[in-house]
N, C-alpha and C positions, 0 to 999 in steps of 0.2 A: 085421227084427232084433227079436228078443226083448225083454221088459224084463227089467232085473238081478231077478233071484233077489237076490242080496242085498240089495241094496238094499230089496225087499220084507221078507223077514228082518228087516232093521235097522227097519223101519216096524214091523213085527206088535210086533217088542222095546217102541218109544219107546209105542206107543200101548196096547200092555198094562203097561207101567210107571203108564201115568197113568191106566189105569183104566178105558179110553174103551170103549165098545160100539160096533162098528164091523162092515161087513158091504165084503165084498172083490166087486168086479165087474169081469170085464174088458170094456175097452172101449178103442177108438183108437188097440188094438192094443197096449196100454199094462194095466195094474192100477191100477183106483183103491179107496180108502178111503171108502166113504161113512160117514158121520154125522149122524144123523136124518135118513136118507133124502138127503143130500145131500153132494153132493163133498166131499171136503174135501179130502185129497191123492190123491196116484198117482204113477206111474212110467211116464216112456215114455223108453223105451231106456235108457240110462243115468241121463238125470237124474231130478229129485222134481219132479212140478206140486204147488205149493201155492196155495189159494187164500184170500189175504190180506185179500182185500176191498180198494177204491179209498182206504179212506184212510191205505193202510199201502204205497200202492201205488207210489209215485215215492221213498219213503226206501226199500222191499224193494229196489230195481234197482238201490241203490247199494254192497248190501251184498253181501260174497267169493259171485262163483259166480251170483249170479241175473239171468238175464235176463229180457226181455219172454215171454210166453209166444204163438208166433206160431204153433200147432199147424195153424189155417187157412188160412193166409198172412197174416193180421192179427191184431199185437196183440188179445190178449182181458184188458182193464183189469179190475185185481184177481185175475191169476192169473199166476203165477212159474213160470219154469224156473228149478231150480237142479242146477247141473253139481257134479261130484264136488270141487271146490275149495270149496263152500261145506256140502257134507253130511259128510264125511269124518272130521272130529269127533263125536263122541256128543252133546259140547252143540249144538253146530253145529245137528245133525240135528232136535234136541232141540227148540230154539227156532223152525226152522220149521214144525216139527208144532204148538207150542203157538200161533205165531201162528195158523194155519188154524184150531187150535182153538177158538182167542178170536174168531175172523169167524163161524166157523158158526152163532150161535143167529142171527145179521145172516141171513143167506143164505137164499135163498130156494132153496126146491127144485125140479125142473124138474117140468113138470106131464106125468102121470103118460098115457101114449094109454092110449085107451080101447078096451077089445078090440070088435072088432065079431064081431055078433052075425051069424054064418051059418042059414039055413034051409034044412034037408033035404030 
């Protein structure tokens, strides 16, 4: 299954309203947002992965719409699904973009493989 077009859409809106320089990548079958080079949101299938960071991360799971984010089969701490009961408002949408945005300068980036060098 696809990820929402809209959904996306509504992401490129909240995160050029705020300004953000942001680079679109797909992966996991899903669209994510990076931001200086590192996650920050995305979309797989319907919902928004945002990542909050761990100490936003047991008050985010209580809040409309987001669960554990269990994309491997296990929990991955400081990073959300949120279903369309929690994005569905503009502010809604709004405030978990900004939380991810406020984790990001925290977050560390994944480290980058290194191409190997073939010999003809």
């Amino acid at each position: 299954m696809p990820y929402s077009e809209l959904l996306a859409d509504r992401l490129r809106q909240v995160l050029d309203e705020k300004r953000v320089n942001y680079v679109e990548k797909k992966m996991m079958g899903g669209l994510c947002f990076m931001v200086q080079d590192k996650m920050c949101v995305g979309i797989i299938h319907e919902d928004l992965m945002a990542r909050i960071g761990p100490d936003l991360y047991e008050e985010a799971l209580q809040m409309k719409g987001a669960r554990k984010m269990n994309f491997t089969k296990r929990p991955m701490k400081g990073y959300v699904f949120v279903d369309s009961d929690g994005t569905d408002l503009y502010e809604d949408l709004s405030n978990w973009v900004q939380m991810a945005l406020d984790f990001n300068p925290e977050a560390k980036a994944s480290k980058k493989k290194k191409k190997k060098k073939t010999i003809a």
